[in-house]
N, C-alpha and C positions, 0 to 999 in steps of 0.2 A: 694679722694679729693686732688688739686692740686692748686695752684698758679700760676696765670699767670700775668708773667713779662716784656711784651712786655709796657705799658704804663701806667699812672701812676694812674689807676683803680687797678690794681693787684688784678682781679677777684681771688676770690676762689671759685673753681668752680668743684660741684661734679663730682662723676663719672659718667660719660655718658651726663653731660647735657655741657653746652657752654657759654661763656663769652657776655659779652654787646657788643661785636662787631659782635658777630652770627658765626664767621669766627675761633674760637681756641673753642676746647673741651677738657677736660678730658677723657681719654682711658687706663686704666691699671694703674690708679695713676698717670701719666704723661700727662704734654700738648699739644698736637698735634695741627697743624692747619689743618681744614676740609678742607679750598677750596685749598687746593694744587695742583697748575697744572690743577684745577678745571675752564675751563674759561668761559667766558659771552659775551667779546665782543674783538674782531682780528680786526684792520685796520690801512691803510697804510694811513698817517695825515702828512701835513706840520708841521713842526718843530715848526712854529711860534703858534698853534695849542696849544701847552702844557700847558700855555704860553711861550717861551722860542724866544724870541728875541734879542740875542746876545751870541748863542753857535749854529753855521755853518748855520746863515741864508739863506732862500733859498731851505737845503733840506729837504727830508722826514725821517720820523721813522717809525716804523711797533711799533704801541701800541695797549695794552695789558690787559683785566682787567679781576678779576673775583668779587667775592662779599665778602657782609662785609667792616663795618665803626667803627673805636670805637669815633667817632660822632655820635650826634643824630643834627645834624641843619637842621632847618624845614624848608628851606628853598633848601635843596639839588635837583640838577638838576638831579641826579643819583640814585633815591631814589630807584628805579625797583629791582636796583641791590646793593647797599648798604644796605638796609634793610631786605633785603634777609636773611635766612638761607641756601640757595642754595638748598631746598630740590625738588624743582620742575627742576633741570639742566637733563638734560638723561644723564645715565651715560660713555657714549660717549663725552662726552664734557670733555676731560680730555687730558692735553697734558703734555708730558712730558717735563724737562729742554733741554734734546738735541736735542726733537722734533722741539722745539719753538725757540733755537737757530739757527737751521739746518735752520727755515723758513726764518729769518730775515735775513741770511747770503744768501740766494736764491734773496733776494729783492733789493740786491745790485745793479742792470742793471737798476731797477726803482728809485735810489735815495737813496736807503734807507742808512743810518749809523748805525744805530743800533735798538736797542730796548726801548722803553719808556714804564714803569708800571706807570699804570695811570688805570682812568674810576672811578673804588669803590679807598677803603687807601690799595694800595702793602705794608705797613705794618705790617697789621694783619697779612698777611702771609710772612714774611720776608724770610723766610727761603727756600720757591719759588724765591725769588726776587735774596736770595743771591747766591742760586746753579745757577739761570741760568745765572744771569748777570755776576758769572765767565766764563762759557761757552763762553758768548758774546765777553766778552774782550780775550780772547784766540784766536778768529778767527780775533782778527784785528778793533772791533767794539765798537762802546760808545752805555752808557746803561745811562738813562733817566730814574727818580724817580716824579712821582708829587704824592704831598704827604701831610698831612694838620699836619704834623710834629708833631702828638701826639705821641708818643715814647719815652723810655729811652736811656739813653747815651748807654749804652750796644748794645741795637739794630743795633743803628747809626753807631756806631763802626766796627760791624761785616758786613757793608755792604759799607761801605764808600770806602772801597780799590778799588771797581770794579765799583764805579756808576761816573760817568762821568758830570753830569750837573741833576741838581732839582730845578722845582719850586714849593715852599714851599708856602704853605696857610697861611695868619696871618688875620684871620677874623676880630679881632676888637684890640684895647688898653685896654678893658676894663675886668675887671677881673669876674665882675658881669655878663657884656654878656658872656663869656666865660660859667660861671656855670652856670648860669639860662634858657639860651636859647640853646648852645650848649651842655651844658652836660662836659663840656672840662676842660683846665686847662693852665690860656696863660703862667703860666710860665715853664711847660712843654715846648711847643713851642718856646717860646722866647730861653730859654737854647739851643735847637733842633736844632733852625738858628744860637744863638751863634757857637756852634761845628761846624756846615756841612759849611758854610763861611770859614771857615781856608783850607778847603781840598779839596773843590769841586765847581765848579761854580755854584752859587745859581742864581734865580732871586725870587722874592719875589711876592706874586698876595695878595689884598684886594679887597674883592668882596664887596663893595659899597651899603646897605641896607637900605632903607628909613626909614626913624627914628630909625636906630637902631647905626650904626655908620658914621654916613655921614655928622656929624658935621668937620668945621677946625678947630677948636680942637684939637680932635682927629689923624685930620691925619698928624697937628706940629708935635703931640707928635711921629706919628708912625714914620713919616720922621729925626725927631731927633735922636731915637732910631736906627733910621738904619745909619743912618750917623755915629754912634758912633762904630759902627762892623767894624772887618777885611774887608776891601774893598771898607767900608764906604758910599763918597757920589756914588762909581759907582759901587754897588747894584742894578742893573736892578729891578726897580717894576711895577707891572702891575695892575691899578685903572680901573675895572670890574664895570659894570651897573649890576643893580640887576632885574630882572623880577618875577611877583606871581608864583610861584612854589610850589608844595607838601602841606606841612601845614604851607604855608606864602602865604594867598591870599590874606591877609586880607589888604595890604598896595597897592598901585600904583609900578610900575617902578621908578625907579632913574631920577628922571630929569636929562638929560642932560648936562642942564647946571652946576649942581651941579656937576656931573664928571670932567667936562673941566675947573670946580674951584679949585678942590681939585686935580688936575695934578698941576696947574698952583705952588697951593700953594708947594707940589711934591718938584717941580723943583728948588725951593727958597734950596734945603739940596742936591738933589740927580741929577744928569748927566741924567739917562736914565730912561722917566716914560713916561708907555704907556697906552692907554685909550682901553677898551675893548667894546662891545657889544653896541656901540655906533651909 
């Protein structure tokens, strides 16, 4: 039995069996994460894509995901592969760090800059994240985190040296939707963005959920809060429409106009706030 210290669950978690993110097991008394190098989904995405609109607009990144979430929100567009065990991957589906840097450094003639972990959380498996995106930046290249920023400061630490630009998930202000609905913990994240703002270019994404936080409100208070960080009001955030997905049918789409309200209001603290799925 082992303890796992990647975020702020700190599963204990027997021998042989695996954490609430499906993605770290115990093996020999120590924590290992399963999906290493383990992947699900390879492609080459505009930069604006991540979301990431205002770090080298224009080109592309070769992104990268494998599975496991230490979220549960019922409403994930990625559920195939975040809820995953990966037990069904062939075990072909496995690449290595030099492998996968060799590729992105190959995609350079198409645009590419580097590499984005994205799709399922590259945090469960950090340790993928951090071998390769040294690799990356050794050849010349920036390396891309999106990430829903549940992790310890420890984590963040050990990968911040090599990671070049993240946008960071801040689902709601509200600490109740955090643990009720998510499973989560905002002040986990909130501290997550405090840190990674000082060292590395953030942009920030709220995905926009009907009646869940889509009051203005709520989004003063987020816009407030981000004005108050290293970087302040020019914090790129990105105000996401929500669609019924996975185990969230139960409510409508985000009205629209309710998006282009809650930009407007945005705009009242922050420089650059852009509207999604709209």
């Amino acid at each position: 039995m082992a303890v796992c210290e990647v975020c702020f669950r700190h599963c204990d978690i027997k021998e042989g069996g695996t954490g609430a993110c499906n993605a770290r097991a115990c093996v020999d008394g120590q924590i290992v994460c399963t999906n290493y190098g383990r992947i699900t989904a390879l492609a080459l995405d505009p930069i604006e894509k991540k979301p990431l609109s205002r770090f080298f607009p224009g080109s592309k990144v070769l992104s990268v995901g494998s599975y496991g979430c230490n979220l549960f929100c019922p409403f994930c567009q990625n559920y195939d592969i975040s809820r995953t065990d990966g037990s069904e991957l062939e075990p072909e589906n496995v690449i290595t760090p030099e492998e996968l840097s060799d590729i992105a450094f190959q995609f350079r003639d198409r645009g590419n800059i580097g590499l984005a972990f994205t799709y399922n959380e590259p945090l469960v498996s950090y340790e993928f994240v951090r071998d390769t995106a040294k690799l990356v930046k050794d050849k010349g290249m920036k390396n891309v985190l999106v990430t829903n920023g549940t992790a310890e400061l420890t984590v963040l630490e050990e990968i911040l040296p090599y990671i070049d630009a993240m946008n960071i998930d801040i689902k709601s202000m509200s600490e109740k939707t955090y643990s009720e609905i998510l499973k989560g913990d905002l002040e986990t994240t909130k501290t997550f963005i405090e840190r990674a703002v000082k060292d590395c270019h953030v942009e920030l994404t709220m995905l926009i959920v009907t009646d869940m936080n889509d009051s203005e409100d709520e989004m003063r208070e987020l816009t407030e809060w981000i004005s108050g960080l290293e970087g302040g009001s020019k914090i790129p955030l990105h105000i996401s429409r929500f669609f019924p997905r996975y185990n969230m049918t139960d409510r409508p789409a985000t009205n629209v106009d309710i998006i282009y309200r809650l930009a407007d209001i945005a705009r009242e603290k922050l420089e650059f706030v852009y509207t999604g799925n709209c």
